[in-house]
C-alpha positions in Angstrom: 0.0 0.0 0.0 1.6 3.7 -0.8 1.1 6.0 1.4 -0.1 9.8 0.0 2.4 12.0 0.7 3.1 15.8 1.5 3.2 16.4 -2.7 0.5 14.0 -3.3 -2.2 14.8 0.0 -5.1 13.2 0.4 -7.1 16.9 -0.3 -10.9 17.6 0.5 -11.8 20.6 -0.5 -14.9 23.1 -0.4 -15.2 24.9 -3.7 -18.8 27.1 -3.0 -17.2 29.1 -0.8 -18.6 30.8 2.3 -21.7 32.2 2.7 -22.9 35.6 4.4 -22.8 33.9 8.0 -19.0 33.5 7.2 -19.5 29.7 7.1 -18.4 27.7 4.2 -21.2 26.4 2.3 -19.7 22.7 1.6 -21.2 20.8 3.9 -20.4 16.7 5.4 -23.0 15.6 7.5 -21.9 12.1 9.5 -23.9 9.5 8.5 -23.6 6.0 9.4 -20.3 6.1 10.9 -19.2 7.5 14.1 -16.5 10.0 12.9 -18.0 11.8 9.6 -14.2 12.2 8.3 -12.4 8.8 9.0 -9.1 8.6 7.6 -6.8 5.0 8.6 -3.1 4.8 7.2 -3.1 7.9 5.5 0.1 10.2 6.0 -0.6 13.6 5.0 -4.6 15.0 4.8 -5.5 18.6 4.0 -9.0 19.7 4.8 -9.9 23.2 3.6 -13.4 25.3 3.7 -15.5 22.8 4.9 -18.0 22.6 7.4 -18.1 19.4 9.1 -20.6 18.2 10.9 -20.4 15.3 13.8 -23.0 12.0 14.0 -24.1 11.0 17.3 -23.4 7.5 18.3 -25.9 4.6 18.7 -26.9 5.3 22.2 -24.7 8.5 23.1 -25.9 11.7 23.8 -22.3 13.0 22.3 -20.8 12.3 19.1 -17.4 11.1 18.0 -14.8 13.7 17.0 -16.0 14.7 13.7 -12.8 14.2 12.3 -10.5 11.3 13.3 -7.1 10.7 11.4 -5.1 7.4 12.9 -2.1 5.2 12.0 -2.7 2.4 9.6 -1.8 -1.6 10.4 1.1 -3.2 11.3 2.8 -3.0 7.5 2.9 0.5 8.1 6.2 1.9 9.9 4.8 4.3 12.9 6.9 7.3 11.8 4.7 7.2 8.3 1.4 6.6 9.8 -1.2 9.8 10.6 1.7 11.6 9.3 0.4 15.4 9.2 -3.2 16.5 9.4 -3.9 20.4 8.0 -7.2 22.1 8.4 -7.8 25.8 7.2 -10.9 27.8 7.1 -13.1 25.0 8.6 -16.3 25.0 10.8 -16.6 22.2 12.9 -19.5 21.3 14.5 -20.1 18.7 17.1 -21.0 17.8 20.6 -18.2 15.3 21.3 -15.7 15.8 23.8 -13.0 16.6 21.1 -13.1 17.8 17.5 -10.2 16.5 15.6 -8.6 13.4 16.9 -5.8 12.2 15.8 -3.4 9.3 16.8 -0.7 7.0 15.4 -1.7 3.3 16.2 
């Protein structure tokens, strides 16, 4: 498995721009799963103008962290796993304990 890299980023990216609120007007909602952005094994993620939105867990009254970025499985070498994580005019929105969690693993 290769790894994206710091010239080749896994890149989400809201193209509509804000609106008059000042929030940006792409939108992820969480759906089924817990965190609404889950990225495993991935080195280098780049977030930008986005407004991401948590999902409440079966049974909690608080949501995972809405974004959640950890190390991959054991063929990947710690220092490459959840490598960098960059997020840049974002609105989070959740009721979680954290926001963005990330974690080599």
């Amino acid at each position: 498995m290769q790894l994206l890299t710091a010239e080749q980023p896994l890149q989400i990216v809201g193209v509509d721009g804000f609106g008059v609120d000042g929030r940006p007007r792409a939108r992820l909602e969480g759906a089924e799963a817990l965190s609404t952005i889950f990225v495993n094994g991935v080195s280098h993620v780049k977030l930008h103008n986005l407004e991401i939105a948590g999902r409440k867990g079966l049974g909690s009254e608080r949501d995972e962290a809405p974004i959640k970025l950890i190390g991959g499985r054991d063929e990947i070498a710690p220092e490459d796993a959840a490598g960098w994580l960059d997020v840049d005019g974002c609105w989070i929105v959740g009721e979680g304990v954290d926001a963005i969690k990330a974690a080599k693993g």
